[in-house]
Residue frames as qw, qx, qy, qz and C-alpha x, y, z in Angstrom:
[[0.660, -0.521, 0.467, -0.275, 80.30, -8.77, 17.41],
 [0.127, 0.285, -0.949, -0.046, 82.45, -12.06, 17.57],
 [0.563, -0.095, -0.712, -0.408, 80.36, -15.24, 16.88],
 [0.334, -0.124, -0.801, 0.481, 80.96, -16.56, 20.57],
 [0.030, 0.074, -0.127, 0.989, 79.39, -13.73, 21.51],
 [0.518, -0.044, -0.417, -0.745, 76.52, -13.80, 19.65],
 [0.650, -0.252, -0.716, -0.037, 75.93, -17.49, 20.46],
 [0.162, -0.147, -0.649, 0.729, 76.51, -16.37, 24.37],
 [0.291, 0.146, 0.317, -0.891, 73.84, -13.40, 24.35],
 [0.531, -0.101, -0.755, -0.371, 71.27, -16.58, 22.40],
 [0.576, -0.081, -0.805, 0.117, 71.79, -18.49, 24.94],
 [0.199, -0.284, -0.760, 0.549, 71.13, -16.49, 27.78],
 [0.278, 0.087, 0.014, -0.957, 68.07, -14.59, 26.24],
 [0.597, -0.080, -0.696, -0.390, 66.80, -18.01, 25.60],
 [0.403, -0.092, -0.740, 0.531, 67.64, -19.16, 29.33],
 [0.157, -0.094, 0.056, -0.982, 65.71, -15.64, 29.99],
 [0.585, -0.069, -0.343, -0.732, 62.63, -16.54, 28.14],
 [0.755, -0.132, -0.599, -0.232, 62.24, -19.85, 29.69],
 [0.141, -0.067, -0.533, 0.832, 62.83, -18.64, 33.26],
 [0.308, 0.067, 0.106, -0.943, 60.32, -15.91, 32.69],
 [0.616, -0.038, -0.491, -0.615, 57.78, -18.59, 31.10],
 [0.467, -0.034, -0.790, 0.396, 58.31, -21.01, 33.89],
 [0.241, -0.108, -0.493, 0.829, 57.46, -18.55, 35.98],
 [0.189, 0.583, 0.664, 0.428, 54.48, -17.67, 34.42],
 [0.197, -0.503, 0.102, 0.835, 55.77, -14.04, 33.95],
 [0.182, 0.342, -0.688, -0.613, 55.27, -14.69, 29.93],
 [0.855, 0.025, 0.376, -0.357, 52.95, -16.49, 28.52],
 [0.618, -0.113, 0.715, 0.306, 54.19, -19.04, 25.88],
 [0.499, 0.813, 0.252, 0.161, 52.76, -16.74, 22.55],
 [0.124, -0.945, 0.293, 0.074, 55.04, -13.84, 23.94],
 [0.570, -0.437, 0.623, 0.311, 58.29, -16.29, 24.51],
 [0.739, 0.292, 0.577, 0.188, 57.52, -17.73, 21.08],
 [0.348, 0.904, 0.247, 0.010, 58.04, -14.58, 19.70],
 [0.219, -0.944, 0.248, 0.014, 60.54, -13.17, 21.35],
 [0.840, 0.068, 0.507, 0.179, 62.19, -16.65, 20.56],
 [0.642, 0.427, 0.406, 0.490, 62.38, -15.93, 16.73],
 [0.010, -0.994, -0.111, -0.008, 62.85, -12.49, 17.27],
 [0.334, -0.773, 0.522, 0.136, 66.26, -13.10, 19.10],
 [0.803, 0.050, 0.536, 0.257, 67.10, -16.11, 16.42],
 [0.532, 0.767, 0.118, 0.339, 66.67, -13.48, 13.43],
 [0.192, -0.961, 0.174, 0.094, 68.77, -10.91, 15.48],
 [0.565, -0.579, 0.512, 0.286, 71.33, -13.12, 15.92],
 [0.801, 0.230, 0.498, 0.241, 71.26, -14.12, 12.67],
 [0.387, 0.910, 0.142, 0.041, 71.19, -11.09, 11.03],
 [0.407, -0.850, 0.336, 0.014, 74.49, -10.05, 13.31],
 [0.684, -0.107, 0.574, 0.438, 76.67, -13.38, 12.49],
 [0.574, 0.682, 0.368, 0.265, 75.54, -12.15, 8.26],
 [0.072, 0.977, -0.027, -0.200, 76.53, -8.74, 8.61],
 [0.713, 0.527, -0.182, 0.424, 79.54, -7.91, 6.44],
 [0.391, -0.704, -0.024, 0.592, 82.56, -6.26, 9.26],
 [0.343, 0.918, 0.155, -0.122, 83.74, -3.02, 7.68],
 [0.860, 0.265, -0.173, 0.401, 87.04, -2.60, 6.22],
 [0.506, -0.780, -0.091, 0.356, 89.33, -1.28, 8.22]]
């Protein structure tokens, strides 16, 4: 994926989590997870090498 991207689906899985926790949907252990969960994803994703075409 393009970087923008990436940063886009962050931002609104973060926006997500803190909706849902607001709402107490989630508690705040769960979000915290899911948190660094979606921080490594995204990280991993920006790292990845693209393949050569």
């Amino acid at each position: 994926m393009h970087k923008p991207a990436v940063a886009g689906c962050l931002i609104v899985g973060l926006a997500v989590i803190g909706f849902l926790t607001a709402a107490d949907v989630m508690n705040t252990v769960s979000a915290i997870a899911v948190g660094v969960a979606l921080f490594i994803a995204a990280g991993v994703e920006l790292k990845r090498k693209k393949p050569n075409e």
